[in-house]
Each structure stands twice: as C-alpha cells, then as structure tokens.
N, C-alpha and C positions, 0 to 999 in steps of 0.2 A: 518142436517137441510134440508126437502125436499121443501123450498120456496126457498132457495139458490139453489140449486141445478135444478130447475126448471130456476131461473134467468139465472145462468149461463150459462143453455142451449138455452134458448132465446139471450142472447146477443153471444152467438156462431153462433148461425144460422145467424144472422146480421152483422157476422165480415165477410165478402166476399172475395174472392183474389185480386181484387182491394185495399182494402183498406190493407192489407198486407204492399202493400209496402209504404203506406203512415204515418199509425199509428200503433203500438204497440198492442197489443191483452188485455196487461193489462191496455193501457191506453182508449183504445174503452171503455173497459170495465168502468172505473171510469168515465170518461164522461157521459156513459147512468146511470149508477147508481147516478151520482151526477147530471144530467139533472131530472131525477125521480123525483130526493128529492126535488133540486131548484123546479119544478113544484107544490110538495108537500106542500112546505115552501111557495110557493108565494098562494097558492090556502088558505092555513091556513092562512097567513096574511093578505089578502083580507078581509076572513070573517072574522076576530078578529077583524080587524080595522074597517070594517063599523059595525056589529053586535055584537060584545062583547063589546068593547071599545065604541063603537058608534061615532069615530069621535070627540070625547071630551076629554076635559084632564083629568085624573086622580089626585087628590087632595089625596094625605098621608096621609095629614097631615102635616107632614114636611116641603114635597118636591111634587111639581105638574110636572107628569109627562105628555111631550105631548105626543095626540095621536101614534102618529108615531112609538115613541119609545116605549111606553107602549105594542103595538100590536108583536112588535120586541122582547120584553121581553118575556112575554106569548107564545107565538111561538117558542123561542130558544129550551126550552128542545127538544121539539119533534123532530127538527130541529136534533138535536145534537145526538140522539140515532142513528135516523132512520141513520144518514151520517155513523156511527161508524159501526153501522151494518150490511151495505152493503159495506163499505170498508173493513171490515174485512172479512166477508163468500162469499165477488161476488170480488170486484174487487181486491184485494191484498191477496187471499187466500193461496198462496205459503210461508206466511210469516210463520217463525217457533217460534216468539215468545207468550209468554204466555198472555192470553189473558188482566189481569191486567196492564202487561208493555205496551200494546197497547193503553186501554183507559186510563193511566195514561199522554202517548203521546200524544196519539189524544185531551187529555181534553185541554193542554199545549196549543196546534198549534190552538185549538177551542178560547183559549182566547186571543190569536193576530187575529181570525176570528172577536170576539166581540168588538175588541178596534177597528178594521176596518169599522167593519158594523156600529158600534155608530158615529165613525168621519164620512162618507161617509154617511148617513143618514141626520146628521145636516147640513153639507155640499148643498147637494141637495134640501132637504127641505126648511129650514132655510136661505141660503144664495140664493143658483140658484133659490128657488120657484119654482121645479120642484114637480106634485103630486107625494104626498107617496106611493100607489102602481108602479108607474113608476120610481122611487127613489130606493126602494126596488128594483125592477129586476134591473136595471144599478148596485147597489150596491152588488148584489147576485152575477151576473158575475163576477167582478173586484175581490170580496172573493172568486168564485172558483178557480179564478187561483190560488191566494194565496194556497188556500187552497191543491191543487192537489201538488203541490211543496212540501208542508207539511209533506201531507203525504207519497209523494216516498221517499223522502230525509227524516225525521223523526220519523213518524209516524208507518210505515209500512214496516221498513227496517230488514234485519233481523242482524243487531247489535244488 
C-alpha cells in the first residue's frame, strides 16, 4: 500500500530524538494517525451537522433523532474504516494477525467507542448545554484514549 508507506515515512521524519525518550515510535505514531482522523471526523461532523442534517431533528417515524446524534450517526462509518485503516498499515503494522481477526477486534472495542461517544454526547449537549461541535471534540478526545488502550491491549495485539 504506497499511501501507507508514504504515512509512515512522514510520521518517521517527525519522530525526532527528543521525543525518543519521551514516546514510543508506535505510539507517535497512533496519535498522529488518530489526530488525522479525529481532525477528519470533526471536519465531517461539522458539515453533516449544519449542512446535511441542518441542525434539525430527524423524524423516522418512529423515533426523532436529535441533531447531534443524527450527524454522529452518518459520520461513524467513515469514522470507523478510515481509524481501522491506519491502525492497521501506519500505526500497528508489526501486528502479525490476519486481517479479519483485527477488524473483527477493532469492530468490538468500536462499539464501547459508540456507547461512549452516545453517553458523552447526551451528557454535554443535553445536560451541560455545551455546543455540539464543541461536545463532539471534548467527546472525541476522552474516546481516543479509550480507544488507544483498545487497540494496544486488544485490538492490535499479536495474540
């Protein structure tokens, strides 16, 4: 994969001897790749939320979904490849499992991501009355961490 391979050479050149003795090489590495994404994910949810959704609720039928979550919804898939896909060819590439048992993982540790991002989303919006694009980043960080944990310890281990 010569996008990988080009990533990885970028985030080499930014790994410095300074930071050597401070962080880890593979975790530089998940950081700038899950910084990317987060950047991705809140730039897509931006615009879903004011120009897809348009700030209004979503009626089912059903069930009326708010804004917020609506935009969270529509945004996840993308969300969810692009992280899978650069944890597995940039940032945890030494892993030696097959690529199945990985997103089979990652789908796993994606959906305590989702039950996170949905309570911490209502939370902020809903209770604190924080805005939903600032809601969204507070909520994206507090999920990366989760999420970095995930994937060393589960996700991307070579058990």
């Amino acid at each position: 994969m010569a996008l990988s391979r080009m990533l990885i050479s970028f985030i080499d050149t930014l790994y410095i001897k300074p930071l050597e003795r401070v962080i880890s090489r593979q975790m530089f590495g998940y950081f700038l790749c899950g910084a990317a994404n987060m950047a991705l994910d809140t730039l897509w949810y931006f615009l879903t939320y004011h120009y897809v959704v348009m700030e209004r609720n979503v009626d089912l039928g059903i069930v009326v979904i708010s804004p917020h979550i609506a935009a969270l919804i529509i945004v996840f898939p993308i969300t969810f490849f692009t992280g899978f896909l650069l944890n597995r060819y940039v940032a945890f590439r030494a892993t030696q499992q097959r690529t199945t048992k990985q997103l089979f993982r990652y789908a796993l540790s994606v959906v305590g991501s989702i039950l996170l991002n949905y309570a911490l989303m209502k939370l902020f919006v809903e209770l604190c009355y924080v805005w939903p694009t600032i809601a969204k980043m507070m909520t994206t960080i507090i999920v990366a961490l989760y999420s970095f944990l995930a994937a060393k310890y589960f996700s991307f281990t070579n058990k």
